[in-house]
Backbone bond lengths (Angstrom), bond angles and torsions (degrees), N, CA, C in turn:
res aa  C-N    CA-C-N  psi(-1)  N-CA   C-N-CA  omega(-1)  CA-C   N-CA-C  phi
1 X - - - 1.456 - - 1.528 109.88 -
2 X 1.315 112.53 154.36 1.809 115.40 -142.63 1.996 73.63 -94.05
3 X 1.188 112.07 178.76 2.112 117.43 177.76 1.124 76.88 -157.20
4 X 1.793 139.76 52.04 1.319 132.37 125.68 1.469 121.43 -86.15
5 X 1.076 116.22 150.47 1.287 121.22 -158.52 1.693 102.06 -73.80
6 X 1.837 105.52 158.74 2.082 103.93 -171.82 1.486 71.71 -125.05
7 X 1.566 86.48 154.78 1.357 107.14 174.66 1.486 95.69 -141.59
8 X 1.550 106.43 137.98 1.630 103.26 -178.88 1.327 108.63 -119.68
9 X 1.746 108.74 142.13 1.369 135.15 -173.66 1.636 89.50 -66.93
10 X 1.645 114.51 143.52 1.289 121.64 143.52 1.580 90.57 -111.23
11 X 1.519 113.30 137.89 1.251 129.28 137.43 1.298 125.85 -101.95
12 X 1.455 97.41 133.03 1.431 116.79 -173.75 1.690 117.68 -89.96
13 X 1.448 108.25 93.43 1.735 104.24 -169.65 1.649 107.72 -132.86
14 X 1.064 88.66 44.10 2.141 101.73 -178.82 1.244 117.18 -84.85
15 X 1.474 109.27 -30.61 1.996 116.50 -160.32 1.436 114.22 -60.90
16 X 0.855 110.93 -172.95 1.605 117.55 -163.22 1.749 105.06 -111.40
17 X 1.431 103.24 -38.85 1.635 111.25 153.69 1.698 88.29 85.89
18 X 1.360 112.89 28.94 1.337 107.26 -170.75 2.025 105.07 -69.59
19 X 0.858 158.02 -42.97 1.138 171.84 -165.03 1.857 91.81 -79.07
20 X 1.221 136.71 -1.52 1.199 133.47 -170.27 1.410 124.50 -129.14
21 X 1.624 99.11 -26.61 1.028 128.38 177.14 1.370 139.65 55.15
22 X 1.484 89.66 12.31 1.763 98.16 172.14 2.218 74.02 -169.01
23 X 1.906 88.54 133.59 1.314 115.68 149.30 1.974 121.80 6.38
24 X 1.173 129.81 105.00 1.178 112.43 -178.52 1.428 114.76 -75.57
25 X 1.466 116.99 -44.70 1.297 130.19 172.92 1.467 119.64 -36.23
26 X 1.677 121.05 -27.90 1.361 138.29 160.92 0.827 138.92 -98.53
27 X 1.815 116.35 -0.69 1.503 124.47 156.48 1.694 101.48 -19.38
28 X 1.802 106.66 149.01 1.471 94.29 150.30 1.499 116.22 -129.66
29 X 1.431 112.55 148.43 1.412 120.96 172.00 1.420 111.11 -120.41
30 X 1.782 98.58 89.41 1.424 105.30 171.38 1.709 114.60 68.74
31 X 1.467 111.44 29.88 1.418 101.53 178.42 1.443 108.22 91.32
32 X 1.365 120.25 -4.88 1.595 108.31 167.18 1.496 89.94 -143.06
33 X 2.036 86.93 140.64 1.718 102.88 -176.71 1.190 143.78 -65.73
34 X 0.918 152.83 -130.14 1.645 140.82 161.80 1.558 97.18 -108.02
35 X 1.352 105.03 -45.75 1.809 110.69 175.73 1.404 120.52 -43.63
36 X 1.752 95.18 -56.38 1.393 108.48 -178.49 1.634 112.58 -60.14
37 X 1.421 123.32 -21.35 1.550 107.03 -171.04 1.155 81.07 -110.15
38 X 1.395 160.11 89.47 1.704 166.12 -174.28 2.011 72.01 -173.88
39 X 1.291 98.92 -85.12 1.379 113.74 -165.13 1.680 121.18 -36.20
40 X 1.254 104.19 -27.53 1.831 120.91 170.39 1.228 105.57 -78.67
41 X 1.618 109.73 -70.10 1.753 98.58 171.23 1.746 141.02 -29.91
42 X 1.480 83.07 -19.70 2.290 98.44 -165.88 1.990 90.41 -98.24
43 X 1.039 103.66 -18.37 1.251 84.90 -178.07 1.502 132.23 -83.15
44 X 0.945 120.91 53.90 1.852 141.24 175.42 1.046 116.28 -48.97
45 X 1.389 135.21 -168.86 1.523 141.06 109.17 1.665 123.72 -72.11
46 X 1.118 114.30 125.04 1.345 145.25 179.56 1.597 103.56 94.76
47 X 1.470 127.72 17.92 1.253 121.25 170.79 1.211 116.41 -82.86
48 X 1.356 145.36 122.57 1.304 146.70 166.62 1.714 118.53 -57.26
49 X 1.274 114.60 164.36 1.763 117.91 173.68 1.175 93.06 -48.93
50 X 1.657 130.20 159.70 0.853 152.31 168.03 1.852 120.90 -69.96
51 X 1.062 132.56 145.68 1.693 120.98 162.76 1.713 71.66 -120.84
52 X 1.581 76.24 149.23 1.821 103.63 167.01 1.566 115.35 -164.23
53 X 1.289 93.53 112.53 1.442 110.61 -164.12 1.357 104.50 -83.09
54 X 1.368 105.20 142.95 1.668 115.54 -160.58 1.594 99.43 -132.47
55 X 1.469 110.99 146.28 1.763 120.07 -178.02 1.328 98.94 -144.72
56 X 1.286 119.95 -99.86 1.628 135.66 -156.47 1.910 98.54 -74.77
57 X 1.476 98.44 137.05 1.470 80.89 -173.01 1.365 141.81 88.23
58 X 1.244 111.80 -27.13 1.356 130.26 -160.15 1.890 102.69 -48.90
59 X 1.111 137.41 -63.15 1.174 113.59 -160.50 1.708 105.92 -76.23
60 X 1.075 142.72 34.28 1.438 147.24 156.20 1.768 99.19 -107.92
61 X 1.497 128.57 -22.99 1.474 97.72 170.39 1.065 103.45 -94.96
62 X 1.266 134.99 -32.88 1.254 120.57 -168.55 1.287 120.07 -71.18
63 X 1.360 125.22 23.00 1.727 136.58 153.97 1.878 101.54 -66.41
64 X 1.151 103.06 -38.50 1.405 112.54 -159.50 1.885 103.76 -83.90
65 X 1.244 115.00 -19.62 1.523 118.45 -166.93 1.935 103.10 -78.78
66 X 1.469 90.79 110.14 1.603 88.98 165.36 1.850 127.74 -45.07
67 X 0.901 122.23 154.08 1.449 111.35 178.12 1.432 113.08 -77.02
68 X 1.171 143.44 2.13 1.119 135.61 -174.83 1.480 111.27 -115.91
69 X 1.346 94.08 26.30 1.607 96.68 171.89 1.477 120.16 -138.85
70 X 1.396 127.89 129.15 1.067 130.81 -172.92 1.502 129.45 -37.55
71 X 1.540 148.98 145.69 1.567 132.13 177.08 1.489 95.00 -124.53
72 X 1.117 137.77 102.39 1.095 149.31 145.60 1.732 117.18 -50.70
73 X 1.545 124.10 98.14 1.638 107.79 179.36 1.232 111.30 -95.22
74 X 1.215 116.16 131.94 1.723 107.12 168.98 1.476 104.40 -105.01
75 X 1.720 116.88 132.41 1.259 100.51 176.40 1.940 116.18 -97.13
76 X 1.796 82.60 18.60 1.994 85.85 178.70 1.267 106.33 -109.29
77 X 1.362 118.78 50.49 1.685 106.87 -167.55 1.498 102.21 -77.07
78 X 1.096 120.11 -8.26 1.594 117.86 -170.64 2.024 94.77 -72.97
79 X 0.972 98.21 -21.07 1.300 95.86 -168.20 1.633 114.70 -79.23
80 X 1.476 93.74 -12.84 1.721 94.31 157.39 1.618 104.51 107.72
81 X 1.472 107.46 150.81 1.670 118.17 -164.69 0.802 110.30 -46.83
82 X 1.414 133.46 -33.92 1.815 138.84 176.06 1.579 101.40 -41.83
83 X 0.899 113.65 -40.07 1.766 122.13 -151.03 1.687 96.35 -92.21
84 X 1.638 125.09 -26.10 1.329 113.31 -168.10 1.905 93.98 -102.80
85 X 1.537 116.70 -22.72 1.094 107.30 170.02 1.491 128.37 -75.16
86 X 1.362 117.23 -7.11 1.516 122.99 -178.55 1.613 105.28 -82.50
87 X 2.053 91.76 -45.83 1.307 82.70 -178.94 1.786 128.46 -72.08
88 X 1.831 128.24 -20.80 0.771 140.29 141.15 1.939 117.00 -28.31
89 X 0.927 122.73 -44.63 1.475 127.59 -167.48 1.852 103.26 -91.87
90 X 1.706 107.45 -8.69 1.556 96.21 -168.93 1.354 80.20 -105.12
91 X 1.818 150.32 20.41 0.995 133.76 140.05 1.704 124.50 -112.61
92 X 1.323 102.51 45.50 1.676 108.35 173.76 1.422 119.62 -91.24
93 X 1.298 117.18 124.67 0.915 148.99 -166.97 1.765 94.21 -52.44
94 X 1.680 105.51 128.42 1.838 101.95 167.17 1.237 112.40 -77.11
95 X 1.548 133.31 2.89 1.336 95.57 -170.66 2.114 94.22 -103.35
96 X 1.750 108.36 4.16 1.319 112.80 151.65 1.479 118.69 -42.42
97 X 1.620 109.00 128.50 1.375 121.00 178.98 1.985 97.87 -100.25
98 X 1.252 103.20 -25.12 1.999 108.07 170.60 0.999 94.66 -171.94
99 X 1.797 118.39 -164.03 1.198 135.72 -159.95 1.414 95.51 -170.58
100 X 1.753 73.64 154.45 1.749 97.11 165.22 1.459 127.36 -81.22
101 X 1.462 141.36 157.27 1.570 149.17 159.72 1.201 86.68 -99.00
102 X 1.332 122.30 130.36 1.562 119.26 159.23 1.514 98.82 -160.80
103 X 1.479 113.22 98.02 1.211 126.97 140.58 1.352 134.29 -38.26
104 X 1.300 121.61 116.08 1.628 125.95 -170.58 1.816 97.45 -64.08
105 X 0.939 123.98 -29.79 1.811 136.46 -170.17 2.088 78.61 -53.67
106 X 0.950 115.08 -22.30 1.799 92.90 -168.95 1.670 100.18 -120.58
107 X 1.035 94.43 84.38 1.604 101.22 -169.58 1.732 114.82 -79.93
108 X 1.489 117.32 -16.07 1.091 142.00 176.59 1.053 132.43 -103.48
109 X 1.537 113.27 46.36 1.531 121.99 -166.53 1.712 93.59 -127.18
110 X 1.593 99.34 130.18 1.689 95.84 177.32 1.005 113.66 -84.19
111 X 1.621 99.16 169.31 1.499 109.59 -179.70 1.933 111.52 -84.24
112 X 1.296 113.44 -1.11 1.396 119.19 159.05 1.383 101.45 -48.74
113 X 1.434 129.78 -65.25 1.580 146.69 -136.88 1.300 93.37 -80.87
114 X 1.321 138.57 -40.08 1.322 160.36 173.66 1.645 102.16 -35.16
115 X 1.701 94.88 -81.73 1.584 122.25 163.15 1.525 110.96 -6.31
116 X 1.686 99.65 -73.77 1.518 120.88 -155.37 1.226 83.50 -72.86
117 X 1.590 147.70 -75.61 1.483 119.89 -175.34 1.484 126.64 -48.05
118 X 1.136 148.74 -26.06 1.386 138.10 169.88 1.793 94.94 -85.28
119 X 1.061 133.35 31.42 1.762 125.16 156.42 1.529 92.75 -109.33
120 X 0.654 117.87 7.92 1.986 105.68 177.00 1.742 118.45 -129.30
121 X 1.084 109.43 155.36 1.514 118.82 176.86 0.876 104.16 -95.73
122 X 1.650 127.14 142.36 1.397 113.32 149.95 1.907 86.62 175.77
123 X 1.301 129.20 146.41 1.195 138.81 141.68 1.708 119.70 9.59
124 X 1.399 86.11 -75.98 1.394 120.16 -174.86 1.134 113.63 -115.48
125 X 1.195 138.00 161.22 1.764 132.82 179.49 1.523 105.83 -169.64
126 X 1.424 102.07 98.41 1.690 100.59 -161.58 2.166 108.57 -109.54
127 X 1.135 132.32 128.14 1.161 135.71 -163.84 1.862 93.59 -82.65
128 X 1.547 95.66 130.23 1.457 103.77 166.28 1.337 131.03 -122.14
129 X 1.185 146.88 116.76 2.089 154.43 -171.42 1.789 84.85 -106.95
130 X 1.346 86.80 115.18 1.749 106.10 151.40 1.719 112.26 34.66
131 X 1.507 76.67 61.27 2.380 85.52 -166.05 1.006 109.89 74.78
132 X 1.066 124.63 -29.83 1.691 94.39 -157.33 1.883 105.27 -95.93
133 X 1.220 115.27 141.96 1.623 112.56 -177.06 1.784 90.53 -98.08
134 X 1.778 103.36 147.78 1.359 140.50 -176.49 0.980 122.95 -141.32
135 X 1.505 121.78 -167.91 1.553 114.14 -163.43 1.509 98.31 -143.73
136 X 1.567 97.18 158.80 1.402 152.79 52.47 1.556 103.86 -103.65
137 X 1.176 122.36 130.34 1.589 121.74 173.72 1.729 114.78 -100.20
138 X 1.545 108.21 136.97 1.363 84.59 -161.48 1.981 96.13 -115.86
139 X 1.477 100.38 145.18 1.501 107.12 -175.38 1.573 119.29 -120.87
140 X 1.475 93.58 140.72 2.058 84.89 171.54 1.809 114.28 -66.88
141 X 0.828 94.07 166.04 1.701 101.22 -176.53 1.442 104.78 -80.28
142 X 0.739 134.66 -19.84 1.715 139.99 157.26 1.912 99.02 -23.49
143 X 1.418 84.94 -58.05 1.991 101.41 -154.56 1.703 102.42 -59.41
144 X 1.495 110.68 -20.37 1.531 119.82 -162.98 1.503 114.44 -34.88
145 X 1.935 99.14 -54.33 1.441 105.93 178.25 1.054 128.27 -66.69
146 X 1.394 117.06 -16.71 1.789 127.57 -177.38 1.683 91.24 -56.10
147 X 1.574 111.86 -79.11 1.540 134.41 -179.08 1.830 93.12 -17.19
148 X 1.412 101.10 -58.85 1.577 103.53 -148.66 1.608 109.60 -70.55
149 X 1.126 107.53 -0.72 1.573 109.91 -168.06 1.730 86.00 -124.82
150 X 1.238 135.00 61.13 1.256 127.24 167.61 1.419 92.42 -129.46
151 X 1.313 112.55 141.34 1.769 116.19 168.50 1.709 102.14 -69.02
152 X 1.454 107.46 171.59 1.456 123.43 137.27 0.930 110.17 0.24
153 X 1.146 104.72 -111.18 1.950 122.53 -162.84 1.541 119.82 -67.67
154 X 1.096 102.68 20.28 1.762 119.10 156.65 0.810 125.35 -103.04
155 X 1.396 124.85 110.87 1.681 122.89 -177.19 1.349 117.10 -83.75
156 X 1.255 132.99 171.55 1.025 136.14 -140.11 1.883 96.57 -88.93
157 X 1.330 104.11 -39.42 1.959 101.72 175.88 1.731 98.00 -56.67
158 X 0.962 127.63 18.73 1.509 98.44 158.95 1.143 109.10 -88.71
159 X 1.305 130.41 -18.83 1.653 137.70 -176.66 1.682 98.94 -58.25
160 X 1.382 87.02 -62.19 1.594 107.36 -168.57 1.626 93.27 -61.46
161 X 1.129 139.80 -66.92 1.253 119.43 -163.01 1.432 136.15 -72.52
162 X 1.290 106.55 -11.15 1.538 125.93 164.44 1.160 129.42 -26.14
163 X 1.472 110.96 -66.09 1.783 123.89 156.85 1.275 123.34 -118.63
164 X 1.493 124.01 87.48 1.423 123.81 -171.23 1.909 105.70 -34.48
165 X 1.862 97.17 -49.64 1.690 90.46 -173.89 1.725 124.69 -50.92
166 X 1.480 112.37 14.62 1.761 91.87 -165.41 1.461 72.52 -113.50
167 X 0.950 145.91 -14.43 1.997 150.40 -169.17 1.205 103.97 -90.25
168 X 1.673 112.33 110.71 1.509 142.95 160.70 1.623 111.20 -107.96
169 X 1.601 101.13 108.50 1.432 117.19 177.98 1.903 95.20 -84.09
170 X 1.576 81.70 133.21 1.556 95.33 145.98 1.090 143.63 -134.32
171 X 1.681 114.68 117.53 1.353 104.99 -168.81 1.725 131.06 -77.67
172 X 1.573 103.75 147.08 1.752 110.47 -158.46 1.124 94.83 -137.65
173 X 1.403 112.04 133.15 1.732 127.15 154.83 1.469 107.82 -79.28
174 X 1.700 95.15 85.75 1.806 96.21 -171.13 1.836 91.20 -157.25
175 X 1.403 123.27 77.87 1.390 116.48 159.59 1.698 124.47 -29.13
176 X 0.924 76.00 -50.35 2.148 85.45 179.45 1.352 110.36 -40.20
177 X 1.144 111.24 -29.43 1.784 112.77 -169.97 2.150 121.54 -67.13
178 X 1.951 76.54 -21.51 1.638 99.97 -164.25 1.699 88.45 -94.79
179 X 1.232 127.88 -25.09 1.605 123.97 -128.49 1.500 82.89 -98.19
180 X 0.877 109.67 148.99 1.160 120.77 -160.07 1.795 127.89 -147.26
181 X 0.848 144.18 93.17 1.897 137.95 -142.26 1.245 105.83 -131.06
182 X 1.407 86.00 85.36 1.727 118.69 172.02 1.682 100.65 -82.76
183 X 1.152 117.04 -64.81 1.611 126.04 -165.51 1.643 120.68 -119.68
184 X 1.116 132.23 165.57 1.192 147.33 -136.64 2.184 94.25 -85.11
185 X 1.583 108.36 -17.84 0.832 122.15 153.76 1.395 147.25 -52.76
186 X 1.379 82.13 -49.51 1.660 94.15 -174.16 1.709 92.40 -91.71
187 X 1.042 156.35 -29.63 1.431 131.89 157.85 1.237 127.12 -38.68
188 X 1.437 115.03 -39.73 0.954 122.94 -173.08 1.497 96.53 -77.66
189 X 0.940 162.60 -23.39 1.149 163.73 -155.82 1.753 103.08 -111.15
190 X 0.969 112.66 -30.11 1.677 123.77 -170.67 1.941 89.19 -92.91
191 X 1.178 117.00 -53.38 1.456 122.44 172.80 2.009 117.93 -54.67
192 X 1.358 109.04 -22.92 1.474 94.45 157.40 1.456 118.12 -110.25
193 X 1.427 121.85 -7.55 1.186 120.58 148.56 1.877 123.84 -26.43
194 X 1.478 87.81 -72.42 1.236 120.23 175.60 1.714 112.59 -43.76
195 X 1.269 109.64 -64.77 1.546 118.16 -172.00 1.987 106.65 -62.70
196 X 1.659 89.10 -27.63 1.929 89.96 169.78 1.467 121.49 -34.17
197 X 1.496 97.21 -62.21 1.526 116.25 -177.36 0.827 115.84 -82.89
198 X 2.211 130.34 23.90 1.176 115.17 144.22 2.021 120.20 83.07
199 X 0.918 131.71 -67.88 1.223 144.36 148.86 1.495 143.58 -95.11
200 X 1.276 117.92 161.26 1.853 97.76 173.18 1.630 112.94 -85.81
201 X 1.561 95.90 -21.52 1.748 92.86 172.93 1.569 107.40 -61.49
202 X 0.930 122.72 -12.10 1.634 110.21 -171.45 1.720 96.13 -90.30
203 X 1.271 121.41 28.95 1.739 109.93 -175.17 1.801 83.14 -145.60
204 X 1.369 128.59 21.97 1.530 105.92 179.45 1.624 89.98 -155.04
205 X 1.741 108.30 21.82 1.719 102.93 165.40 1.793 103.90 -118.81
């Protein structure tokens, strides 16, 4: 048995996707879901089963959820990501040394970018494309309780912005990190991204 440290993905797939108008977690790219390529990306070495918290929709993704990964339901997702990430973090595994943030909204983030955050130490370990910082952000388990004691209407960068010194950016030639699928737009835009590279293996090497 490997005594490198697991770090477990929360995916974030609760929202209502109202601005999108159909489910993000079920976007499709070519026959595989938005979940499902979140779900390829987490699968590393030293990545733990997944928790993926589910709200709007829920019994149409959870066709798609491997069995070896946790389903967290929140039935307050209206109440906003704060509320599906706390509840995500009140089922982390102890023998977790941290975890992942990974929003299903970035369905196009490789599992290279993944890599390069679990090669570094730091508190915090946030992925950056051309300035701008994106996600999945990865945290020590220390930070868990910060998250867990945030109301509602606190988003989760208050963790992150609290003490710039515990935050180690790393920079990645990885658009996906920025991309982001709020609206019926940005799929479409994330969907020829996608078709660029030809395959789905080219989004989980």
């Amino acid at each position: 048995m490997s005594d490198w440290p697991v770090y477990t993905p929360i995916i974030l797939a609760a929202g209502a996707s109202s601005r999108m108008g159909r489910p993000k977690a079920l976007l499709d790219f070519d026959g595989i879901s938005g979940l499902e390529l979140v779900l390829n990306a987490c699968r590393r070495q030293h990545v733990g089963h997944p928790i993926i918290v589910l709200g709007c929709a829920e019994r149409e993704i959870r066709q798609l959820i491997p069995p070896d990964a946790t389903i967290a339901s929140n039935p307050d997702f209206m109440r906003g990501q704060t509320s599906s990430l706390r509840l995500g973090l009140s089922l982390l595994p102890k023998e977790s040394v941290g975890f992942l943030i990974f929003p299903v909204d970035h369905p196009l983030v490789r599992s290279l970018t993944i890599d390069l955050l679990l090669n570094h130490t730091s508190p915090i370990i946030i992925p950056v494309c051309e300035g701008r910082r994106g996600h999945p952000s990865l945290f020590h388990r220390s930070l868990a309780q910060e998250f867990l004691a945030l109301a509602d209407d606190q988003p989760a960068h208050t963790v992150v912005r609290r003490d710039p010194g515990r935050v180690k950016e790393i920079v990645v030639d990885d658009p996906g990190i920025v991309l982001k699928l709020n609206t019926p737009d940005d799929y479409d835009t994330a969907l020829e991204l996608f078709r660029k590279a030809h395959t789905a293996k080219r989004w989980i090497e």
